[in-house]
C-alpha positions in Angstrom: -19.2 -14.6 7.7 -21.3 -13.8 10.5 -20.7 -15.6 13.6 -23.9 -17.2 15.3 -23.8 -17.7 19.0 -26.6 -20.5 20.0 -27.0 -20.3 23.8 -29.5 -22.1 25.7 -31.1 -19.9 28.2 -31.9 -22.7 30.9 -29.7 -25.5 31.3 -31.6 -28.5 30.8 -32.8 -30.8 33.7 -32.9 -34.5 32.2 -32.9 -35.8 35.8 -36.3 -33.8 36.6 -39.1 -35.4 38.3 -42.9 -34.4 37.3 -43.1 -31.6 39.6 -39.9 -29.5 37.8 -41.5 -30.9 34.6 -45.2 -29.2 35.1 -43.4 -25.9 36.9 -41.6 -25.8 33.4 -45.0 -25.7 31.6 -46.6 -23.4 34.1 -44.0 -20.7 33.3 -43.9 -21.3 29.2 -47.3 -21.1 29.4 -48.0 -17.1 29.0 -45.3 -17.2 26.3 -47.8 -19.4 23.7 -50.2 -17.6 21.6 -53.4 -19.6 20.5 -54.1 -18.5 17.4 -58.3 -17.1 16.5 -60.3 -19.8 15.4 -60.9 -19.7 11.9 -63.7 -21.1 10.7 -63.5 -22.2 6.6 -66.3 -20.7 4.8 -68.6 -23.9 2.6 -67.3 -23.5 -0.9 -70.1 -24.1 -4.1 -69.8 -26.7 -6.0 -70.0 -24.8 -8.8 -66.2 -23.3 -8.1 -64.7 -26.6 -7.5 -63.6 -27.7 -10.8 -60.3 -29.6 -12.6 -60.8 -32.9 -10.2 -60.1 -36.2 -12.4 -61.0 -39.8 -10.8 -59.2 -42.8 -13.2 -61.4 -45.3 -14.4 -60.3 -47.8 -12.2 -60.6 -46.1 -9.3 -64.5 -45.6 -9.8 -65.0 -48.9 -10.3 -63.1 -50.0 -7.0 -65.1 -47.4 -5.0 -68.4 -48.6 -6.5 -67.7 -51.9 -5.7 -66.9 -51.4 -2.2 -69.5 -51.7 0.1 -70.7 -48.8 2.2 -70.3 -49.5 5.7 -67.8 -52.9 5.1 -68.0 -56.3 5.4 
């Protein structure tokens, strides 16, 4: 069996005040990757296929109004 040490590498400050709280952040910061934007391509219509609506459901939809009451 393989034994896991877990080990904090900060001890944690619960008693921190805003300050300690936004220096925290300030030195995470560098360590978080934003990820590309990725920007879905439109898919045809023509590909979107297999969707089922019940009966019932229709109906409520077409019976509700468009913008509500």
């Amino acid at each position: 069996m393989t034994n896991l040490e877990l080990r904090s590498p900060a001890p944690a400050d619960l008693d921190g005040d805003l300050a300690s709280l936004r220096g925290d952040c300030a030195r995470m910061a560098p360590h978080w990757a934003v990820p590309k934007r990725i920007v879905p391509l439109p898919v045809s219509p023509s590909l979107i296929h297999g969707v089922t609506v019940p009966p019932g459901s229709a109906r409520l939809l077409e019976a509700m109004s468009e913008y509500g009451d």
